[in-house]
C-alpha positions in Angstrom: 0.5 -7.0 -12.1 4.5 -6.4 -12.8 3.1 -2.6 -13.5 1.5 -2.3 -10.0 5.4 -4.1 -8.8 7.2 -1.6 -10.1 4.8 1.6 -9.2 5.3 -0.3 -5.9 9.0 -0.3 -6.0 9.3 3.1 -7.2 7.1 4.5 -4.4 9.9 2.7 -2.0 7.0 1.0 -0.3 9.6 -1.9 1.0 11.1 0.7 3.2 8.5 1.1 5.6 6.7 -2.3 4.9 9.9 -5.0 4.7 11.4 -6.2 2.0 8.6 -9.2 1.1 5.5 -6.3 2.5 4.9 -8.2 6.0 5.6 -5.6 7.9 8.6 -2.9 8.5 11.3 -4.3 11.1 13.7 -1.5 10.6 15.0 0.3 13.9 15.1 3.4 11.8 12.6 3.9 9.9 8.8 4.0 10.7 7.7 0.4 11.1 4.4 0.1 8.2 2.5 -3.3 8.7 2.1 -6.0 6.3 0.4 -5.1 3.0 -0.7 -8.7 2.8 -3.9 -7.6 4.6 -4.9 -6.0 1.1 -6.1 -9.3 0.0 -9.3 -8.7 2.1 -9.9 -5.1 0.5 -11.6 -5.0 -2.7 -10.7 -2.9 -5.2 -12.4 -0.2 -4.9 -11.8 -0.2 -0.6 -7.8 0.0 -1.7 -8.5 2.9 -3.9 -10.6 4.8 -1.3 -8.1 4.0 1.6 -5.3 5.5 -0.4 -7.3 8.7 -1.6 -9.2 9.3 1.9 -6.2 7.6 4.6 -9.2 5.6 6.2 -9.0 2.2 5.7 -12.1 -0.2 5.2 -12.1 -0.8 9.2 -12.2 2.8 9.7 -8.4 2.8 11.0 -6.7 6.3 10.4 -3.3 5.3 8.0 -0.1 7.1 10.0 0.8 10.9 8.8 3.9 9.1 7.6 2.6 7.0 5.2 2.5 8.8 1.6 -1.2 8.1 1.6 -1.9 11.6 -0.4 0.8 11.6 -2.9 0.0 7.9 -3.7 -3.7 9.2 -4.0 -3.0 11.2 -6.9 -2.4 8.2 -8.8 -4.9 7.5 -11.3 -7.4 4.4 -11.1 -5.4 2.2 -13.2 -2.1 3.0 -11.5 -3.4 1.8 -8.2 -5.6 -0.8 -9.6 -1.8 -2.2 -11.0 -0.6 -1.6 -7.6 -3.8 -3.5 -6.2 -3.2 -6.1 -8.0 0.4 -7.4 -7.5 -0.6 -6.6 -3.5 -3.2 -9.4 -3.5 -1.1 -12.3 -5.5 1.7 -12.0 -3.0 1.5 -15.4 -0.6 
């Protein structure tokens, strides 16, 4: 879990997504929603959405979001990341 916060933290994800990840509020950057909905993906759905840019309710992820760099992480890099997602409240 603190391995998957600070891949987070490294990939800048509170830029778009807010500083606690419910949801970008910046006027100046694109505005990424809450990664709080993660806790209703399993696994495997969070590791598909980030290597295809579908998510599990067939939603297309923004051009924006890094989706394909963060792709290229291996399973246990974004099983880490995965992980701290769904124990934040």
């Amino acid at each position: 879990m603190e391995y998957g916060q600070y891949l987070l933290s490294y990939q800048d994800c509170r830029g778009c997504h807010g500083a606690d990840l419910t949801g970008g509020t910046s006027q100046f950057i694109p505005k990424g929603p809450s990664l709080r909905l993660v806790k209703g993906w399993t696994q495997d759905q969070f590791l598909t959405t980030l290597r295809t840019g579908v998510d599990p309710s067939g939603h297309q992820l923004s051009q924006v979001m890094p989706w394909r760099d963060l792709g290229k992480l291996d399973d246990d890099e974004l099983g880490a990341i995965y992980k701290y997602l769904v124990t934040l409240q």
